[in-house]
C-alpha positions in Angstrom: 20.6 33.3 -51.1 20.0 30.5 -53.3 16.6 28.4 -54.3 16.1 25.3 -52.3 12.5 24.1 -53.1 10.0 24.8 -55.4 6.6 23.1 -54.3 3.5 22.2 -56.5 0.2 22.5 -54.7 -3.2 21.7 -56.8 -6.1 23.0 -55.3 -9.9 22.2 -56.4 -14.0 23.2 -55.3 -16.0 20.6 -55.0 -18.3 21.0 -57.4 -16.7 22.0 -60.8 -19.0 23.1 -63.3 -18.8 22.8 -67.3 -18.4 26.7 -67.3 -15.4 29.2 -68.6 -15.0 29.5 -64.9 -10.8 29.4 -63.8 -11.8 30.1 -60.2 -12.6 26.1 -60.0 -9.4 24.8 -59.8 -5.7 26.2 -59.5 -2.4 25.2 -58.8 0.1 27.4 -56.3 3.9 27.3 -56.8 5.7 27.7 -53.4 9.6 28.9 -53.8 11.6 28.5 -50.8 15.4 29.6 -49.9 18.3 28.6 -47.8 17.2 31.6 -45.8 13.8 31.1 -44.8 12.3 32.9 -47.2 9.3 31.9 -49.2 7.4 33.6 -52.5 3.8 32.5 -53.9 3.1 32.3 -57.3 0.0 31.1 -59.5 -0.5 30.1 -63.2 -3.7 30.7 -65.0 -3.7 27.0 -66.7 -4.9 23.5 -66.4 -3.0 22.8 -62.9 -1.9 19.1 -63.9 -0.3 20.1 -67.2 1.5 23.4 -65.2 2.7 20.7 -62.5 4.2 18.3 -64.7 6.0 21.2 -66.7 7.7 21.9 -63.4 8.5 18.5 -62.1 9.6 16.8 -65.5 12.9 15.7 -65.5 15.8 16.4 -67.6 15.3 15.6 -70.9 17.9 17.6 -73.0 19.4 20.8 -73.3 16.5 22.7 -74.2 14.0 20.1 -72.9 13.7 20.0 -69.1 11.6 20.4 -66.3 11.4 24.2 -64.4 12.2 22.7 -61.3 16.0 21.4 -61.9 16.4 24.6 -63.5 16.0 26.7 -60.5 17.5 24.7 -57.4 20.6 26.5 -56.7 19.9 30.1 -57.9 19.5 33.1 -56.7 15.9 34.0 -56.6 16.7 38.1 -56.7 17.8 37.6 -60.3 14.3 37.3 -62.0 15.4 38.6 -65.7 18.5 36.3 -65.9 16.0 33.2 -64.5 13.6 33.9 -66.8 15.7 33.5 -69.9 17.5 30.4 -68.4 13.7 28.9 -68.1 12.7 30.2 -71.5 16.2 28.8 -73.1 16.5 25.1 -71.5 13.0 24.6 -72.4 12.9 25.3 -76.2 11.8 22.2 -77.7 9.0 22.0 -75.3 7.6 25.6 -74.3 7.6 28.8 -76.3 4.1 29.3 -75.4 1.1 28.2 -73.5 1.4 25.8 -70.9 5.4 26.2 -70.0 5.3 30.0 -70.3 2.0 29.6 -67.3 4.4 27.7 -65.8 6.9 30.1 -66.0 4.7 32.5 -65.2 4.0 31.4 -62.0 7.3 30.6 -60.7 8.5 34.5 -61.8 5.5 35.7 -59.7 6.6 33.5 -56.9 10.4 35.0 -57.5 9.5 38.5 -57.2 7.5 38.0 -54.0 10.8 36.7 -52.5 12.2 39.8 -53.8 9.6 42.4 -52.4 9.9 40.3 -49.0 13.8 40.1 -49.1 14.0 44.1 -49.3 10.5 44.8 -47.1 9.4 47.0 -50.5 6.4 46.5 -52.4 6.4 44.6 -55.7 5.1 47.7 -57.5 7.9 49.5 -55.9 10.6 47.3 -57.2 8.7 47.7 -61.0 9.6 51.1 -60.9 6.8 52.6 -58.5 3.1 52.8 -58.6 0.6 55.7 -60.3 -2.2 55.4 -58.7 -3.5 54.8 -55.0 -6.6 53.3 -56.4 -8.3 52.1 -59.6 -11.6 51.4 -60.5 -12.7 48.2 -60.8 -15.3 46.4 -62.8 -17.4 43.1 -61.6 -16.1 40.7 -63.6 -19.5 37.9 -64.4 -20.8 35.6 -66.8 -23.9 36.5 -68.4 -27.1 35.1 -67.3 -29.2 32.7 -69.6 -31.1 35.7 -71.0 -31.4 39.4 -71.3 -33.4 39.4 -68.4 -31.2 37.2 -66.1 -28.4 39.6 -67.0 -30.4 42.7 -66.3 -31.1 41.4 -62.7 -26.9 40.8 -62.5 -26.2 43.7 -63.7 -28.4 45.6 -60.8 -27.2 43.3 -58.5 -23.8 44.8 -58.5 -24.5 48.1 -58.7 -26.2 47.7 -55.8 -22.6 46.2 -54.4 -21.2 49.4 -55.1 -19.3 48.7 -58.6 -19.8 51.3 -61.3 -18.7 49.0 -63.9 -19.8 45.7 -64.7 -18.2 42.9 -67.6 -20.3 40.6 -68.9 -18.8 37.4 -70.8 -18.8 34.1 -72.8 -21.8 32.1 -72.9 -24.4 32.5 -73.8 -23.1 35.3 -76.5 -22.8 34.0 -80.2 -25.9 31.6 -80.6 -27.5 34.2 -82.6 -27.7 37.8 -83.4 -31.2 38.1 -81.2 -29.4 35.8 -78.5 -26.8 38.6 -78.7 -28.5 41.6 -78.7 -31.0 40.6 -75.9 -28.0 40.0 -74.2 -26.1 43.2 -74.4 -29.6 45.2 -73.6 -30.4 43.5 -70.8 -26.6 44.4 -69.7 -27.3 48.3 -70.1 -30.9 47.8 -68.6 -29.6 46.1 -65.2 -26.5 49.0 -65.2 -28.2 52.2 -65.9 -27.4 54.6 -68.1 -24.6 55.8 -66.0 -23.0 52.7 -65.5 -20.2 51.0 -67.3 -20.4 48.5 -69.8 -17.7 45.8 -70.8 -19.0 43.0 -73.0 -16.5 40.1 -73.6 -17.8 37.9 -76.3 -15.6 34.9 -75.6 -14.3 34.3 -79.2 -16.8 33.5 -81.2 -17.5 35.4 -84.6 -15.5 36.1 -87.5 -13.8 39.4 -88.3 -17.0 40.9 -90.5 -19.8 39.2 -88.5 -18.0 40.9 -84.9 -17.9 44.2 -86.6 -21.9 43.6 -87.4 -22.2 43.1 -83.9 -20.1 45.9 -82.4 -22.0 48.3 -84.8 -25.9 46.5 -83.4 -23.9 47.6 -79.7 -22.7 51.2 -80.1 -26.1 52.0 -79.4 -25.8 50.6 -75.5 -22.0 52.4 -75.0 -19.9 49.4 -74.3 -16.6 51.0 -72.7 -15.0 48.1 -75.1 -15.8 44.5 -76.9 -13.7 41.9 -75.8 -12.2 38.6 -77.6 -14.8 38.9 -80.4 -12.2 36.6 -82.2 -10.2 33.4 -82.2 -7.1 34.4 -79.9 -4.8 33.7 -83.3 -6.6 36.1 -85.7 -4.3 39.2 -85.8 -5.1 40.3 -88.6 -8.7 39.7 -88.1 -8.6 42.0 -84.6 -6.6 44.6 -87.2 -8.9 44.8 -89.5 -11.9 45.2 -86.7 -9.9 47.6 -84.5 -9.5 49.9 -87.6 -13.5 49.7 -88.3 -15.3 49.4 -85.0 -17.5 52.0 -83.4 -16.4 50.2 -79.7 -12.8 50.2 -78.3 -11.5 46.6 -78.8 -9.8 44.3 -75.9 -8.4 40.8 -76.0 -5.1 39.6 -74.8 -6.3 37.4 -72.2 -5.1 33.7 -73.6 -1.6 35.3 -74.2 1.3 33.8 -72.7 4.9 35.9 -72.9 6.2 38.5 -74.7 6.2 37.3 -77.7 2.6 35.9 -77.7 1.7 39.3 -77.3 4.4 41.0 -79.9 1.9 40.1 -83.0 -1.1 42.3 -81.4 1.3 45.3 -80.5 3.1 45.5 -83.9 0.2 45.6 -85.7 -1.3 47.7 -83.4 -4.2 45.5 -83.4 -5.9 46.2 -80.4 -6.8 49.1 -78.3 -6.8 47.7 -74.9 -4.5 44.6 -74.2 -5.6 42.7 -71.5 -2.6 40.9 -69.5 -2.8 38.0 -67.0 0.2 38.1 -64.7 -1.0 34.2 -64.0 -0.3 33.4 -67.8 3.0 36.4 -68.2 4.8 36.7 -64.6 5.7 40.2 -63.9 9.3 40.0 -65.5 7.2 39.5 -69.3 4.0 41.8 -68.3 6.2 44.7 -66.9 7.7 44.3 -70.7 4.2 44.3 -72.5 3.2 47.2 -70.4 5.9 49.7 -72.0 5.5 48.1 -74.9 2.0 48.8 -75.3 2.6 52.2 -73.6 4.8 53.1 -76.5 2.0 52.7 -79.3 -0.3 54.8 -77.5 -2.3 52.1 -76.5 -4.1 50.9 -72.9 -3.6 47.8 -71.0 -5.7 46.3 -68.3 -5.4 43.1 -66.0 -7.4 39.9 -67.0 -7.9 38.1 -63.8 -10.3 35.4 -63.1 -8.5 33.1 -60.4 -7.3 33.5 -56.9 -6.6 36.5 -54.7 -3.0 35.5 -54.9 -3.5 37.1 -58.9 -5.5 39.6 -58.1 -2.9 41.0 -55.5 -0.1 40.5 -58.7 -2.4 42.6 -60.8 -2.9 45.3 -58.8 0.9 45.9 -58.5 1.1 45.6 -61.7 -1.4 47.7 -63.0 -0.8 50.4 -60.3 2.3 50.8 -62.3 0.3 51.9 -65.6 0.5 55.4 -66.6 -2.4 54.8 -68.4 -4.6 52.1 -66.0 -8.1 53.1 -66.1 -9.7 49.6 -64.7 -9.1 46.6 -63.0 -10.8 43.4 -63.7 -12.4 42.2 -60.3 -13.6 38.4 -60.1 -17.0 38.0 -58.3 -17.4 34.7 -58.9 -19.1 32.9 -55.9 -15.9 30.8 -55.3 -14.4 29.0 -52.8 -10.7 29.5 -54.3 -11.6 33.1 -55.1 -12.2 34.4 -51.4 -10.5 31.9 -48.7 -7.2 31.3 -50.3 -5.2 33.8 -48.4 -6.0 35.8 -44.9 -6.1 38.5 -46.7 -9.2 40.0 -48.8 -8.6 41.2 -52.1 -12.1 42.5 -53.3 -12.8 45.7 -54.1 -14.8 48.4 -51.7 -17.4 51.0 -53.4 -16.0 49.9 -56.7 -12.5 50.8 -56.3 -9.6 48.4 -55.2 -6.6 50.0 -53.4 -2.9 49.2 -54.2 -1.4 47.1 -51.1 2.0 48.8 -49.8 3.4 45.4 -47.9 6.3 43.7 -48.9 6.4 41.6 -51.9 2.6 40.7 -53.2 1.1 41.3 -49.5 -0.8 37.8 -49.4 -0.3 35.2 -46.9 -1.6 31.9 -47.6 -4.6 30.0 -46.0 -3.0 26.9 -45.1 -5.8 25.4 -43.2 -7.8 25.8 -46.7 -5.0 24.8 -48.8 -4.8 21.2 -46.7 -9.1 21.2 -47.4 -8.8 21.7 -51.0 -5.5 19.9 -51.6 -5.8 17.5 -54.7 -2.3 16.9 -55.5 1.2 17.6 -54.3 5.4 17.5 -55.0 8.6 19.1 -54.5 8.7 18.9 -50.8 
């Protein structure tokens, strides 16, 4: 079996708002073989810069495009692909944008794998754990405590149990931030449970001011309350804060991540298979595993991610929740035929081969922005 296409589709809303939003826009990577087969993949990035990451051309050695780098192989070998990508492109990737680009063709690879073999992906990662996992809404706050106390009942009344509240407004003030966080608890209930993400904005003493104003509430955790590269910054909070402390989300690759878990920085690291691929996340996962410490998905894009998540996470000795995207998007809920949402607060693992999603190509021709690799 060898790799005869690999196709760039850029899908966008119509209305695309000035928001920390990724359900707006996203860009699908279609791998196809001599033998008919096809896997879907996605990348958590700005689409454009993804694309053009793919369909570069040859540059030099360790400066080409994705795409010349995979016509010809053999899909089934993911690890060996993966270092091949992560070799030739050197002078250009490492991180960010290349490794999202990576990321998105590995997904795509390992749904050709699952499909090839009718098993699975969580199967072929060495089997799933769990049946089920909680999830938690995943939201943006409102404009106020109040706005957020009337979100926070609104999906309890859905059915979820936990609900994450993130990014902006959080970090105008300390009374911005506190309204904030008790309007969260207010709208949930004392029983329900509470995941702040604070969207990276304090420094390492003023977050551990805040964390201490929020034990009071019982956030389950407190999420990116620093710049991305402040290791030792999330170090020095982890050892000192009353809440459990997540980030991990703008990470890209194993060794994006390998700061956080040496230093044991963190006590929940968040992984986007959209920004990793599995061949990378399955790696963080024992890695993690091995300091003690929890992971959890970040997911705030397509159904296509959310089904690579959950066989992911499934796989997680340790998996406790699953972030669930609620955002009221077009991309979020019509991409594939398939609904990935959860029901009463849990989602359950899918069992069909490879990630289990077909694509929507009516939608995909509606949304269409931008195209190549046919």
């Amino acid at each position: 079996m060898k790799i005869t296409q690999v196709v760039c589709q850029i899908l966008r809303i119509d209305n695309v708002e000035a928001k920390t939003a990724s359900s707006q826009d996203a860009i699908i990577v279609r791998v196809r073989t001599d033998n008919g087969l096809e896997g879907i993949g996605e990348a958590d990035s700005s689409p454009e810069m993804v694309k053009a990451a793919i369909d570069a051309p040859f540059s030099h050695n360790v400066a080409c495009g994705l795409r010349e780098l995979l016509l010809g192989e053999n899909p089934l070998e993911t690890d060996r692909i993966w270092e091949k990508m992560y070799r030739r492109t050197m002078y250009a990737g490492r991180r960010s944008t290349m490794i999202t680009a990576m990321a998105a063709i590995d997904m795509a690879l390992w749904d050709i794998k699952g499909k090839q073999f009718g098993e699975p992906i969580h199967r072929l990662l060495g089997g799933k754990r769990h049946d089920k996992i909680r999830a938690y809404a995943s939201i943006l706050f409102g404009r106020d405590g109040e706005e957020t106390a009337d979100i926070g009942r609104r999906w309890r009344e859905a059915g979820y149990t936990a609900v994450k509240f993130g990014w902006e407004p959080m970090g105008q003030s300390e009374q911005v931030d506190l309204d904030l966080v008790r309007g969260a608890r207010e709208g949930l209930g004392d029983d329900g449970i509470l995941l702040i993400d604070a969207g990276c904005v304090w420094d390492s003493r003023t977050a551990l001011r805040r964390a201490q104003a929020f034990a009071e509430y019982k956030p389950e955790w407190l999420e990116e309350a620093l710049h991305p590269d402040d290791v030792e910054g999330y170090r020095w909070l982890r050892d000192r804060s009353p809440i459990p402390i997540a980030a991990g989300e703008e990470e890209c690759g194993r060794h994006s991540f390998r700061p956080l878990i040496d230093q044991r920085a963190l006590d929940v690291y968040q992984v986007d298979l959209s920004r990793n691929g599995f061949t990378d996340a399955h790696y963080i996962r024992q890695r993690v595993e091995e300091i003690g410490a929890r992971v959890c998905n970040h997911c705030y894009t397509s159904p296509v991610t959310h089904a690579a998540s959950m066989h992911w996470l499934s796989t997680s000795r340790d998996a406790f929740l699953f972030e669930d995207c609620v955002e009221d998007s077009p991309l979020r809920h019509e991409l594939t035929h398939e609904k990935i949402q959860a029901e009463d607060g849990w989602v359950h693992i899918p069992d069909r081969p490879g990630l289990g999603v077909t694509l929507n190509e009516d939608f995909i021709a509606q949304r269409l922005i931008a195209q190549s690799g046919d």
